[in-house]
N, C-alpha and C positions, 0 to 999 in steps of 0.2 A: 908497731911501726914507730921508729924512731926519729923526732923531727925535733932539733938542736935542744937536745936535753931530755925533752920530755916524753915523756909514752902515750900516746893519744889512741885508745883505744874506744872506735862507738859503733851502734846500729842504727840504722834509719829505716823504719819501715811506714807503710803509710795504706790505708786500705777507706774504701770509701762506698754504703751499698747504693743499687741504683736507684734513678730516680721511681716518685711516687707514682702508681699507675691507676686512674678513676675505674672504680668496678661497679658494677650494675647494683640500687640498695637493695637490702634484704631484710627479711621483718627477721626478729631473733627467734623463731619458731624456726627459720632457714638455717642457720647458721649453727653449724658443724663444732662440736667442743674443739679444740686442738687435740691433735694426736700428743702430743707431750703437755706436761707443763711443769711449771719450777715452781718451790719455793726457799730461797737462799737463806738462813739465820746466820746472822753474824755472832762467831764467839768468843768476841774480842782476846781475848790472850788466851781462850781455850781453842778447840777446835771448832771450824762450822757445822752447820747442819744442811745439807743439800736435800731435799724432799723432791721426786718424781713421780708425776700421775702419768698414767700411760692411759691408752684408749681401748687398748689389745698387749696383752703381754706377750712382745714379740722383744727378742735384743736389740739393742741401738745404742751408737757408739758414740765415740767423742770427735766432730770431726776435725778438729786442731787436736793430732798428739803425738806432736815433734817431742821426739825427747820418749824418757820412759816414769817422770817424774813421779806421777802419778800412781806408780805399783806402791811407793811408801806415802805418798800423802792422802790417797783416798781410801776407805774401806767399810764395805757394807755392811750395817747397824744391828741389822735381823738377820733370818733366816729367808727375804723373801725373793734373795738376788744373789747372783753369785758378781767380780767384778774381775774382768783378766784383760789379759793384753792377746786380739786378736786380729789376724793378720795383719798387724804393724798397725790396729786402733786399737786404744782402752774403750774397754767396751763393758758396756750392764747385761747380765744375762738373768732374766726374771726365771725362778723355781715353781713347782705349782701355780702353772696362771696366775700369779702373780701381778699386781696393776698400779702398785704403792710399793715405793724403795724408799729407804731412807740413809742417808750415806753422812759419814764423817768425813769434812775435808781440812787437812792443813794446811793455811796457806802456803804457797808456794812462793820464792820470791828469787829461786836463780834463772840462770840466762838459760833461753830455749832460741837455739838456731833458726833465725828465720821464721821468728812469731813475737807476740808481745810475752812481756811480764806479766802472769798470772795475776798476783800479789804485789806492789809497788807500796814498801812501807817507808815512812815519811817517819822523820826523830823525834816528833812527839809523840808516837804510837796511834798515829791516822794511818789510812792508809787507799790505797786508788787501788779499786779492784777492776779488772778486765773481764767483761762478760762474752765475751767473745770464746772462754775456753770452754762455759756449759753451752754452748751448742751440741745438739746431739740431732744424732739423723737414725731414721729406722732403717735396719738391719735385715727384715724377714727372718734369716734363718739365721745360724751361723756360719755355713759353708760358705754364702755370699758375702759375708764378711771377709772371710780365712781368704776368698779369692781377690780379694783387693787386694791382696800383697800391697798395702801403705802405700796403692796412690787413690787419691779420695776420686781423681777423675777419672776411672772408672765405673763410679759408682752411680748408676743410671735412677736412684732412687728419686721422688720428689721432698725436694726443701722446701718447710714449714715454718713460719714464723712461731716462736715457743716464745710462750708469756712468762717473763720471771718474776716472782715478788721479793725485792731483798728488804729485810727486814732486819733493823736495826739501833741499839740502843743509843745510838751515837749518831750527829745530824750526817744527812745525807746530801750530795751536788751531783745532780744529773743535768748536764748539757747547761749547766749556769743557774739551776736555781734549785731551792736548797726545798727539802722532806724531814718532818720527823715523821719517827715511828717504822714507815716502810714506803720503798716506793715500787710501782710496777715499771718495769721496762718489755720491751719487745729483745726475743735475741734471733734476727736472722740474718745470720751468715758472716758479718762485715765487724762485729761487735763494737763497745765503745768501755772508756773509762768512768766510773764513779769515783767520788771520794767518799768516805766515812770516816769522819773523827772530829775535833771540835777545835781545830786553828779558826782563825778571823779571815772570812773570803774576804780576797782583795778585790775591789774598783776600781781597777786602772783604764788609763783614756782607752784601754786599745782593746780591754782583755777583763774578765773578772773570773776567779779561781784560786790555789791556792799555792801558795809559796812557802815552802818549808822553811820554819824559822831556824833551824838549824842551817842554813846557806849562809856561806859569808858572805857579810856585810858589804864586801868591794864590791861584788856580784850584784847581791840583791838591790842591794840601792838605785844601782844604773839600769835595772831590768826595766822596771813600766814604760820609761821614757825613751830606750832603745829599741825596744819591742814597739813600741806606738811607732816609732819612726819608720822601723819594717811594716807596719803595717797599713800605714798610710801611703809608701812608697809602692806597694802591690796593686794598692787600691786605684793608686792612680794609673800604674802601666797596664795593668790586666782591662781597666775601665769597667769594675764594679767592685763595689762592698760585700763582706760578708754577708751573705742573708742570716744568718745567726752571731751574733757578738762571739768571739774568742771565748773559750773556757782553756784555761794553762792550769797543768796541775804540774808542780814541778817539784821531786822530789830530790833531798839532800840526805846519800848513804853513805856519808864520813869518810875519814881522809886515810883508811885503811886502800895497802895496792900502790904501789907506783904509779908519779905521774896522774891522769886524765883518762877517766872512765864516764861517755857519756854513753845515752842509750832513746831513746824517744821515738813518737810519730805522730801524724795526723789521723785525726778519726774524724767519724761522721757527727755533725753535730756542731764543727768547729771546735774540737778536743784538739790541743797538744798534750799530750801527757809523755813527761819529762825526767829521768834521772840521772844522775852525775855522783859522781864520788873519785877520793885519790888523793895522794900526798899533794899534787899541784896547787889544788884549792886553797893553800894552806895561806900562804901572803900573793899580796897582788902581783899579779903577771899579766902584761900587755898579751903577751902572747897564747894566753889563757884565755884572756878577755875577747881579742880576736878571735877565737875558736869558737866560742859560745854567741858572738854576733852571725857568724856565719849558721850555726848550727841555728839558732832561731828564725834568721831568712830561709835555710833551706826545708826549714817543717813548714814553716809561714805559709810557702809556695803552695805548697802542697794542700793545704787548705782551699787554697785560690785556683789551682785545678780541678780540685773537688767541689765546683761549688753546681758546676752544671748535672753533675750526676754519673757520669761517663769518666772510668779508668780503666787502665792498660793491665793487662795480663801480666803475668813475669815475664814471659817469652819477649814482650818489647818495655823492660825494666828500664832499658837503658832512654826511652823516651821521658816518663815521666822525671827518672830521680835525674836523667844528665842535666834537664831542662830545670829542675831547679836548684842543681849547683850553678851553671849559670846565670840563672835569674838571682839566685843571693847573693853572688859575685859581683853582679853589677849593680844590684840595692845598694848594696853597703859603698861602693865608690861612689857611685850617684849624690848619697846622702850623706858623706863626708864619716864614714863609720872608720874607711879603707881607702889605704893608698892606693894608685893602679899600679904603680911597679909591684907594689908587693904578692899584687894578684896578679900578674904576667908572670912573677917569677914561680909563684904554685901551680899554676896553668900550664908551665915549662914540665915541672916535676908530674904532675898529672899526666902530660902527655908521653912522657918517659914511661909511668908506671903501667898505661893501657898498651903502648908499643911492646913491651917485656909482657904482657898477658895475652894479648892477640898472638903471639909467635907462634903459628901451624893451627892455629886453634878456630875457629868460627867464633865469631861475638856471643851466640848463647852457649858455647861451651864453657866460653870465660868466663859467664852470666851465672853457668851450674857454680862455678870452682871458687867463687867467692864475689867481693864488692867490686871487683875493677873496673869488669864487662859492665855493668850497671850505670856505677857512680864516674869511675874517670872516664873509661872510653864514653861513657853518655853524653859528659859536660864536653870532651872536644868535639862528638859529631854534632852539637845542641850548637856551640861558640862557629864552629861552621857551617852550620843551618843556616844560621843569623848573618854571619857573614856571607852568605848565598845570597839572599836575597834581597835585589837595588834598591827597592824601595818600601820595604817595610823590615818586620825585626820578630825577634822571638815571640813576643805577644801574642800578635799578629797570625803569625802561625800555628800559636794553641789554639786562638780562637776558631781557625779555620779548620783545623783537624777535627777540632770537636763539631763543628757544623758539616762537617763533610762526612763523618763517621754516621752509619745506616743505624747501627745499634746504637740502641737506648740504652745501654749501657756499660759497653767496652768500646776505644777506637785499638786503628790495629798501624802497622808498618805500613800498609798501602794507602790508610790515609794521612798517615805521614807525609808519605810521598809523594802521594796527587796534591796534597796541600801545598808544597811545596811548587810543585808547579805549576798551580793555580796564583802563584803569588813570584812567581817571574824567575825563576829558578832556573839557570841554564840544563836544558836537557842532561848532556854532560854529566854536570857535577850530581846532579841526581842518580843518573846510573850508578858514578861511579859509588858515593855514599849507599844503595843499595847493594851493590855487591860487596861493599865493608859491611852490612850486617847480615851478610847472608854466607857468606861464600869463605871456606877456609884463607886467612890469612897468611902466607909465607915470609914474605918480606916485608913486617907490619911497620917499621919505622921509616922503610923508602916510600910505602904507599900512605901512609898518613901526612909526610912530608910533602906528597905530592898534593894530594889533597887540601894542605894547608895555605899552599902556592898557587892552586887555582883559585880558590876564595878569595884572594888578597890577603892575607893575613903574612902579616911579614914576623919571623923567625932570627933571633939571634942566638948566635954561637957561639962559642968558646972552649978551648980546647977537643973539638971536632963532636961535641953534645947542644943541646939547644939548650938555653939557660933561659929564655925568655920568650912568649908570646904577643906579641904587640896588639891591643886591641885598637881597633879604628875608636877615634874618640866620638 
């Protein structure tokens, strides 16, 4: 995507597990080994060493495995496991009952569509490992794999939290405080980021974690004190504090690439973990600058969503990420980060880009087919959410979604939408905003224009395209 000059190329994903559930105690005479477990050696500039105890030597797969990266960067040490790629999972297949594997892994550190960064290496040869990719789930056979054909929801099996110990020559940061030697984490399902390697954790008002000393200086400098300022502006609209202090891991991969290559999410724990790289970085640019305030508002959010325990499925993506493009949009004018015109005038171009992506399509088509359905159409039905409703605002609405949702831990469209009418919403505009995310869109720029005119949101034009969205101040 081209926007006056530069190439702004990023991902945003964000995952969060649910909340904690009290269970009946049990003397350890009761309690069940795990069916898996890990132990991860780090090999700093060699390869790792992955170790798997099983209970039963039965196969079990990897269940994040977007991509096929793994046929060159994993491979079994012995003779006591075989490792393929089976019906679209890489998967362990133990040989002779077999109940101990031992695997080499490289780290990995390219882009996998629609998941994290394996491996996040940082330019003094740290680096934020994501444990969310050794997740592995049992298999039974192999047939019952092969029939997954690559969609994991299928797969009727029960998930188990799997204990990993990473083990490590170099200090370790799990969730903000630091290990030598090894530490244990839990892996299930949601996973999170560690760091390994020996920069100086930073203490900032808002955040402690690590900043790659290779970031420039224009950047880095204005980080603590712009990130403090998002994070105290959340704190006050959302009406609480993290229950866990910020951990940012934020990594700098050089100015190789045209342009502006960012990449991040929020994880459990109160993790950002962050990468960027590209010729932009090179001397300051305002318009660089702006992009990475926005970009830390809209992970920030995301945290502040995460904090009750309850998130959205992909199928209503466009709930959580629209809602926190527009909650970073108006952080940052709030707090003097952003002009308003200049965020009306990208609110214009957003609305253009989900108009041109809704054409015949259904919202989760456009949802399948890349960020649009998600990110812009999310942030103008989120900006006319808000504009919906007389007397209260986006907030307000999270808060009420998430209290009206039955599940402990996903909400869904319908309480979206009851929320919304619980909080004065005309009938109406709720139907109609309901059948924009349900219902094939034909005429997506006359009916989103209509919809922007029953809200009150006033629209300007110029040469017969909208150039600007006017937000009520």
């Amino acid at each position: 995507m081209k926007q006056s000059g530069l190439v702004l190329t990023f991902s945003l994903l964000s995952a969060c597990g649910p909340a904690a559930v009290e269970t009946p105690e049990q003397s350890e005479d009761d309690i069940a080994p795990p069916p898996i477990s890990l132990v991860l050696t780090d090999g700093e500039q060699d390869a790792w060493t992955l170790d798997v105890e099983l209970t039963e030597s039965k196969p079990i797969f990897f269940s994040r495995s977007n991509g096929d990266y793994r046929r060159e960067t994993f491979s079994v040490r012995d003779d006591q496991a075989m490792f393929d790629r089976v019906g679209g999972f890489d998967t362990i297949i133990p040989t002779d009952d077999a109940t101990s594997v031992e695997l080499s892994v490289t780290p990995y550190s390219g882009y996998i569509r629609g998941d994290y960064t394996p491996f996040i290496p940082f330019s003094d040869g740290g680096i934020a490992l994501f444990t969310g990719q050794f997740e592995l789930l049992p298999g039974d056979e192999l047939a019952s794999i092969e029939a997954l054909n690559g969609n994991l929801g299928a797969w009727s099996g029960e998930q188990v939290a799997i204990p990993m110990t990473v083990k490590s020559n170099r200090t370790l940061l799990v969730r903000g405080e630091r290990y030598q030697g090894e530490a244990d984490i839990m892996i299930d399902g949601s996973g999170e980021y560690i760091y390994l390697g020996d920069a100086t954790i930073v203490q900032g008002d808002a955040f402690s974690g690590v900043i790659d000393p290779g970031l420039p200086a224009w950047l880095r400098d204005s980080f603590d004190s712009e990130l403090s300022t998002i994070f105290e502006a959340l704190s006050d609209r959302f009406g609480y504090s993290l229950s866990d202090r910020a951990t940012v891991l934020f990594a700098f991969r050089g100015y190789e690439g045209q342009g502006l290559s960012n990449s991040g999410g929020a994880l459990p724990g109160s993790v950002l973990a962050l990468e960027t790289s590209g010729s932009a970085l090179r001397d300051p640019n305002e318009q660089v600058r702006g992009h990475f305030r926005w970009f830390f508002a809209h992970e920030a959010a995301h945290l502040f969503q995460h904090q009750n325990g309850k998130i959205g499925g992909q199928e209503v993506a466009w709930i959580h990420e629209g809602a926190a493009n527009a909650m970073a949009g108006r952080i940052l004018i709030d707090r003097g980060l952003r002009d308003a015109a200049s965020y009306e005038a990208s609110l214009a171009a957003t609305f253009v880009r989900c108009a041109d992506g809704l054409k015949g399509r259904t919202l989760e088509e456009t949802m399948r087919a890349g960020r649009v359905g998600a990110y812009d159409c999310g942030e103008i039905i989120a900006i006319m959410s808000d504009a919906a409703l007389p007397e209260h605002d986006l907030y307000d609405l999270w808060s009420t979604l998430i209290t009206r949702s039955e599940d402990l831990a996903q909400y869904g469209a319908d309480d979206y939408f009851a929320a919304m009418t619980e909080l004065g919403a005309k009938a109406e505009i709720v139907a109609d905003l309901r059948r924009l995310t349900t219902e094939p869109v034909e005429n997506a720029m006359a009916q989103l224009q209509s919809l922007l005119a029953a809200v009150g949101l006033d629209t300007v034009e110029a040469d017969g395209r909208i150039v600007r969205i006017a937000l009520p101040g």
